[in-house]
N, C-alpha and C positions, 0 to 999 in steps of 0.2 A: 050211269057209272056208279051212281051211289048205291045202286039196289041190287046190281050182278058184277062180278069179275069181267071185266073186259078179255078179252082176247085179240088176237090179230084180224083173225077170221070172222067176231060181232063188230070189229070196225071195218071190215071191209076191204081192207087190206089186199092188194093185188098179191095174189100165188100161181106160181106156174103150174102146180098141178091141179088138173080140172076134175079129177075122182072118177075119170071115166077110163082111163088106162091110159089116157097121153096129158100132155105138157103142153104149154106155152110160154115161150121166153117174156121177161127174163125171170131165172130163177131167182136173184134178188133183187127186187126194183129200191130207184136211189141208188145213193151215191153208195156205190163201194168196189173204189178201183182197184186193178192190179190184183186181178185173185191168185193167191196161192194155196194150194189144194195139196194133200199127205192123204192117200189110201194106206191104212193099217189094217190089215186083215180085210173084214166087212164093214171096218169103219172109214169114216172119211171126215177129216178136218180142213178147214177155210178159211183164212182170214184175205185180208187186204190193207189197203195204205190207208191210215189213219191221220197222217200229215200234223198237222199243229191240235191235234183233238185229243184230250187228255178227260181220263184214261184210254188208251188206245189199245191197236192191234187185238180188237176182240178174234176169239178163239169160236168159229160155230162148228157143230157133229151133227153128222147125215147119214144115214144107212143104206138110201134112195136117191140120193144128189137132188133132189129137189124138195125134201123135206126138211129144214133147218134149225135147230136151236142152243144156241148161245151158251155156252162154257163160260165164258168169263173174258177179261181184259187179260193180256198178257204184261201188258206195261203200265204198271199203275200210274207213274209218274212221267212227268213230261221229261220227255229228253231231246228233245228238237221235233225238226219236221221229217217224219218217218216217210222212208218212200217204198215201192216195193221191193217186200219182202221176199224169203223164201224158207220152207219148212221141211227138214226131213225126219228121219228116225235113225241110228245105227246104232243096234247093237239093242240094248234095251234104253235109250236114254233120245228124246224128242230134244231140237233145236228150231231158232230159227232165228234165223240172218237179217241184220236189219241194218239196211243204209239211213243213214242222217246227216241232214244236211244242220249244222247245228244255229241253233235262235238265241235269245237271248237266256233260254231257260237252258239250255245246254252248260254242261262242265264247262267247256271252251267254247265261248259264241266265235272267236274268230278263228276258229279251226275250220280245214276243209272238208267236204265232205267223208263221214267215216262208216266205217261198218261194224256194227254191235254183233255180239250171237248173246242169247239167252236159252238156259238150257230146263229140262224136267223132267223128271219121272211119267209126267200124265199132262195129255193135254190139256187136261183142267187146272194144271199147276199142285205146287206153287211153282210159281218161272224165279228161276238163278234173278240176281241183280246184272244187266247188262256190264258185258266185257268186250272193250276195244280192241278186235284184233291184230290191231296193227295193218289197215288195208285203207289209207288217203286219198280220194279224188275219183274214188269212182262209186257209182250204184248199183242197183237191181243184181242180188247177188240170186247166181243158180248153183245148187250144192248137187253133186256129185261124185258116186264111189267108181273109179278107174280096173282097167281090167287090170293093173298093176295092183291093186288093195289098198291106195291111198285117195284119200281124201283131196276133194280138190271144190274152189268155188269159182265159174267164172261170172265174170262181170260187165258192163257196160261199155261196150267197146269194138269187137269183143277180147278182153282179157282174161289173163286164168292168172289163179294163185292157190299151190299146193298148202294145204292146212296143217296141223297137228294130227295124229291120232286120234287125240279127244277132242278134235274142235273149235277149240280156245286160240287158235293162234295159229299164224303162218309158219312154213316150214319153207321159207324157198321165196325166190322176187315176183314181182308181178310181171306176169311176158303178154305181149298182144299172139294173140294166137289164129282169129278169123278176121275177115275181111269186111264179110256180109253179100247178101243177094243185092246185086244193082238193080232196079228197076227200072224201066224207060225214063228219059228224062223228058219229056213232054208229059209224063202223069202226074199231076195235080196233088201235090204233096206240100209240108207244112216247112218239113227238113230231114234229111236224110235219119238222122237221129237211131242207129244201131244201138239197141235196147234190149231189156228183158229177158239174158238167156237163160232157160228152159230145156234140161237136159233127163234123158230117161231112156232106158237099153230094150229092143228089141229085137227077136230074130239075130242075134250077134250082132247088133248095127247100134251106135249110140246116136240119137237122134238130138238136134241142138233147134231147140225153139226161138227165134228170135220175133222182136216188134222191129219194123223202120217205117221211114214217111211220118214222123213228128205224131203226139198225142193228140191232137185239136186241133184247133183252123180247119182247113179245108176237110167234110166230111171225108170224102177220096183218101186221105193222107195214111195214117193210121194204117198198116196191114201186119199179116202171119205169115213169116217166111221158118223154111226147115231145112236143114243140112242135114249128111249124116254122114260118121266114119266106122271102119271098124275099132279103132281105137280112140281114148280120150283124149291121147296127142295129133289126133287129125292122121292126114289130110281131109277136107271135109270138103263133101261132096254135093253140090245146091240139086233140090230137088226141082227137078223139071218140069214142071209144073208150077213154080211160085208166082205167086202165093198163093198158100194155102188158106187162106180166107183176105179178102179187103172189100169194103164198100164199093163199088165202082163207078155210083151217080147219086147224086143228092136226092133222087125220088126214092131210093132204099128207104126203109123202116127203121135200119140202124145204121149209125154213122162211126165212122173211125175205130172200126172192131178192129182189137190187134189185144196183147201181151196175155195168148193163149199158154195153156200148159198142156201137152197131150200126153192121157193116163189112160189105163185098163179100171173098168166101172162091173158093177155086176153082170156075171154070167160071161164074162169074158167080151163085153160089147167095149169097145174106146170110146175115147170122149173126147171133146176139147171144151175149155172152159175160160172165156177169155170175157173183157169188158166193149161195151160200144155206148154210146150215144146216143135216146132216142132222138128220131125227127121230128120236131116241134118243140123236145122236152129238153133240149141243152142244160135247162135249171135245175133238173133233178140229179147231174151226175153222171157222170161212168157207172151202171148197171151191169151185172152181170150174166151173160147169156153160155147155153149151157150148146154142144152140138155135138150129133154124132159123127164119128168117124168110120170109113172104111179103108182096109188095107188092098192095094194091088198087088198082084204077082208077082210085079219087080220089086215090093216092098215099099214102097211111097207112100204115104196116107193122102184121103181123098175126103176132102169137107162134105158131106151130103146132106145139109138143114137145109140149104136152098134160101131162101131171102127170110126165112124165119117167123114168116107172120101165119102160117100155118099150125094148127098141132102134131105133133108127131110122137110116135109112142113112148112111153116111162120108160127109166131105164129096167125097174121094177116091176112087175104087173101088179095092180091097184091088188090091195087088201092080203099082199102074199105074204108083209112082214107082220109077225109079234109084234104088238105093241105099237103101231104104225104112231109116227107124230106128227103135231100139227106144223106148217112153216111161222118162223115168226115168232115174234114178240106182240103184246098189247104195249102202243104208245103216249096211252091213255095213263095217269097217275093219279093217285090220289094221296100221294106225298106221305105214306104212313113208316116207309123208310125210304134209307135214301138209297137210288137206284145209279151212281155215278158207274160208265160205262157198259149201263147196258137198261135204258136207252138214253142216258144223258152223260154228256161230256163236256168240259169246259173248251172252249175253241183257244188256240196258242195262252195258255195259261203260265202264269208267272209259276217257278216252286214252290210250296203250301199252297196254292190257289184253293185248295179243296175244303182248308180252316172257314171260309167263308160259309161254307152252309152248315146250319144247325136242324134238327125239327124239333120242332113245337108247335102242337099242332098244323102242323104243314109244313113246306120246307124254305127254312128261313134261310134267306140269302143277304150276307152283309155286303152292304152297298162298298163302289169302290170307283173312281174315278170320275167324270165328269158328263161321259158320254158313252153312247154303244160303241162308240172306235177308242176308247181306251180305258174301257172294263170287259174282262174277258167274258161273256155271255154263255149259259148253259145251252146247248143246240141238243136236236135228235132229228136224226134223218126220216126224212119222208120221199116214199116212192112210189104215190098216186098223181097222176093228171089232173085229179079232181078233189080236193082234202078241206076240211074246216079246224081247224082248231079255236080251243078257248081255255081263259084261266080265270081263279080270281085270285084280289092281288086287296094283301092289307098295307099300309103305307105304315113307317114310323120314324121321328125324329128325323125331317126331311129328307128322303128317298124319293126319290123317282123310281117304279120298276114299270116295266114294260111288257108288251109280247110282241116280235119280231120275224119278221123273215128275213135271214141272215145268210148274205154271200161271204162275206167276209170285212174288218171292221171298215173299208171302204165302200161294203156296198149291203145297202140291207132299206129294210122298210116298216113300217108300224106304228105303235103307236106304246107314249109314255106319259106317266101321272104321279105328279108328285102330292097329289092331297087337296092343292090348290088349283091346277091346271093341268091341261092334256097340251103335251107335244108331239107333234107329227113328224115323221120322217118317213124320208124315201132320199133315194142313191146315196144315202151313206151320208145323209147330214139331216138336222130339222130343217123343216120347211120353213125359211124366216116370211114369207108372206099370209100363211094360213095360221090363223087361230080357230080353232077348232072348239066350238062351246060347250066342252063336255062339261056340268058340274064339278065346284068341289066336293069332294068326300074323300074317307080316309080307306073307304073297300070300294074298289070298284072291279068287275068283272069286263073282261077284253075277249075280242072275238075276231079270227080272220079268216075271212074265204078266200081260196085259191083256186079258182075256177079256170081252167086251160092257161093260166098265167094272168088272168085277171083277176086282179084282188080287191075283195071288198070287205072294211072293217066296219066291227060294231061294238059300243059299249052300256054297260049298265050299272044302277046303283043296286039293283037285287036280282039279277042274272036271270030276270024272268022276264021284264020289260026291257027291250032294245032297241038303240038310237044309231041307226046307218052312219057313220063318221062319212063328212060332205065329199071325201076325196074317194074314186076309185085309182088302182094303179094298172100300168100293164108293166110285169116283170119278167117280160119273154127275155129282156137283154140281159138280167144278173144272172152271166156266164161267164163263163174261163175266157169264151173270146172277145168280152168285153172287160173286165178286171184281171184277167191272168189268173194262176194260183189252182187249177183243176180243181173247183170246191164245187160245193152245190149249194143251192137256198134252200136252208133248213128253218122252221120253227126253233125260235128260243127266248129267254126270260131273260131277265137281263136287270141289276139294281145299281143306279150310279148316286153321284154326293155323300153323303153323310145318313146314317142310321142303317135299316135294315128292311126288306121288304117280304111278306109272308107269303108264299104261293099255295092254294090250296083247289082240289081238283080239276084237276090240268086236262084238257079230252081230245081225243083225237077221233075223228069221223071221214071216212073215204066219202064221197059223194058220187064217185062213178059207181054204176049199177055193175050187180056184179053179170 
């Protein structure tokens, strides 16, 4: 790291496109649920649900849908737990819709769930300051222009509510509008949970994307159902055939695919773009998978990826675009600025959370609370099977900092040093029976392997000689369906007590061949 720029691509970094003219899912490994996708012209923007991770709602641009890179945070600031999104354009001015369920860093922690829109010129921003449009107790908003000319979002349910002209505000109540596709009730499902609508005009038909069958639990659960009407007041019409995508048995390769969007991709080929699961990989996240679509005669769409562990061709043929880019970010740092939201973010962070780091020579993090469950930890997501990371770590004025694999602040693992002593933890607390004889010292360098969910750590006092810490872990279980919360276990840094702790070349290395 200290002798070349890292890249995605010199870490090794799982990418769907293979350079030979096809693909393999997922287009972004890790956690990044809930994709919401805006084709503008031959571009195409991406984000997804950000939830308690500040700065959030990153913005990424594709020309290829499988080539990616990162615009910026759209939401500097924490304003609760962001769920999904939804992004359009009208007119010349970008939007996008954002449910929250609000925390303690929200305006109103005890309000119920609300809906933001933030607006821009460019989807690089700058993005308006978030406005409440006046829409309580529902989610997953789908923005839609009517064959009348009005603006309309629906929502979680499914509900609808007529908008402003510009946007900003409702013009009308909220009415329940669909029902939803029932499925068999012997299919293996979490909760019926009518989610995610997803709407976009073809052939004279408005097509309504919906998720049911619950986000998690039972792989089976999670599926893609589509209605359609000729009008945006319904009657809507379930396509016969649903669902248009679901897991159907736990030996899949991906689990609880569901809260697709279906759009026109270059050359006139469709797409659907939705998240799953891997199997064995629960830790990583809602991933997102990328799949073609075909149209029938009667007008229905017809999923044809097939189980997906195959390749199957770009949407692009290899080498046709100007300028072709690489996917990705390097998650590797070397702290010479600060990189907050992209790829670091502070996890459910107080208001100012951000005042705490400085650089000086690397990036200095004022310690704050007493433990990893109650100082918010910098994370960056990772979406290899097989990853190492390491940092090192200057201690001052009694700090403990640490490096972490973090589910959330009840469940994570690692290890921490406050100058005098190494503390261990796993499932979300230290371990009070292990003392761990790491030396004192005030630099010490951390290191963790994440080998198929077995974890082995290592430390040193000069980053060149390394001592296996005595514990291995297995963190197949830090998932959503054992702590709740749809997160993943990310790598993060973390300083508690009193003083400040100095991080300085941070590195990320895949270890799967590629």
């Amino acid at each position: 790291m200290k002798d070349a720029t890292p890249t995605a691509l010199s870490e090794g970094q799982r990418r769907a496109d293979r350079g030979d003219g096809t693909y393999l899912n997922p287009v972004f490994a890790g956690d990044h649920p809930d994709p919401a996708i805006l084709r503008d012209g031959d571009d195409y923007y991406l984000t997804f649900s950000s939830f308690e991770s500040s700065p959030g709602l990153i913005i990424w641009h594709s020309r290829d849908l499988l080539n990616w890179q990162p615009l910026g945070p759209a939401l500097k600031d924490p304003l609760g737990n962001v769920f999904a999104v939804d992004m359009c354009k009208v007119d010349d001015t970008y939007y996008i819709y954002i449910p929250v369920i609000p925390t303690a860093a929200s305006p109103d922690p005890a309000a119920p769930p609300l809906i933001y829109v933030i607006h821009a010129q460019s989807m690089a921003g700058p993005w308006s300051e978030p406005v409440d449009i006046g829409v309580a107790g529902h989610i997953d908003p789908g923005h839609v222009v009517g064959e009348d000319g009005h603006r309309y979002l629906f929502l979680s349910g499914v509900s609808r509510v007529r908008l402003s002209a510009n946007g900003l505000a409702t013009a009308g109540d909220i009415e329940h509008v669909y029902d939803g596709w029932r499925y068999p009730e012997e299919w293996i499902t979490e909760a019926y949970a009518l989610e995610g609508p997803k709407l976009m005009q073809r052939g004279g038909w408005f097509y309504l994307t919906t998720a049911v069958g619950g986000t998690s639990g039972p792989p089976t659960g999670h599926m893609v159902t589509v209605a359609r009407s000729r009008s945006v007041h319904g009657p809507w019409e379930e396509h016969p055939r649903n669902p248009l995508i679901r897991t159907w048995t736990e030996e899949e390769p991906w689990w609880s695919k569901g809260h697709a969007t279906l759009f026109e991709g270059p050359g006139g080929q469709w797409w659907s773009i939705y998240h799953g699961y891997e199997n064995g990989f629960v830790t990583l996240g809602r991933q997102i998978l990328l799949e073609p679509i075909e149209w029938g005669d009667d007008g229905w769409p017809r999923a044809v990826g097939g189980d997906l562990t195959e390749p199957m061709p770009t949407p692009i043929p290899a080498g046709s675009l100007q300028g072709d880019q690489e996917h990705g970010i390097a998650l590797s740092d070397d702290f010479s600025n600060v990189r907050l939201g992209i790829p670091w973010s502070f996890h459910a962070p107080a208001v100012g959370e951000q005042q705490r780091i400085s650089l000086d020579d690397g990036l200095v993090l004022q310690a704050s609370g007493t433990n990893p469950s109650d100082s918010p930890p910098l994370t960056s997501t990772a979406g290899d099977r097989r990853y190492e990371i390491s940092v090192s770590m200057e201690l001052f004025d009694g700090a403990q900092g640490g490096l972490l694999l973090y589910y959330s602040d009840r469940l994570y693992c690692g290890m921490g040093h406050d100058g005098a002593a190494m503390t261990s933890y796993r499932a979300g607390r230290a371990i009070p029976y292990w003392r761990e004889p790491a030396p004192a010292a005030q630099t010490i360098h951390l290191k963790i392997e994440n080998d198929n969910n077995i974890v082995t750590m290592h430390y040193s006092t000069d980053g060149v000689e390394w001592t296996r810490h005595g514990l291995r872990f297995n963190v197949a279980g830090y998932n959503t369906n054992t702590a709740d919360e749809l997160l993943s276990l990310r790598p993060a840094l973390f300083a508690t007590g009193s003083g400040q702790v100095r991080f300085r070349y941070y590195t990320y290395r895949s270890l799967d061949k590629a």
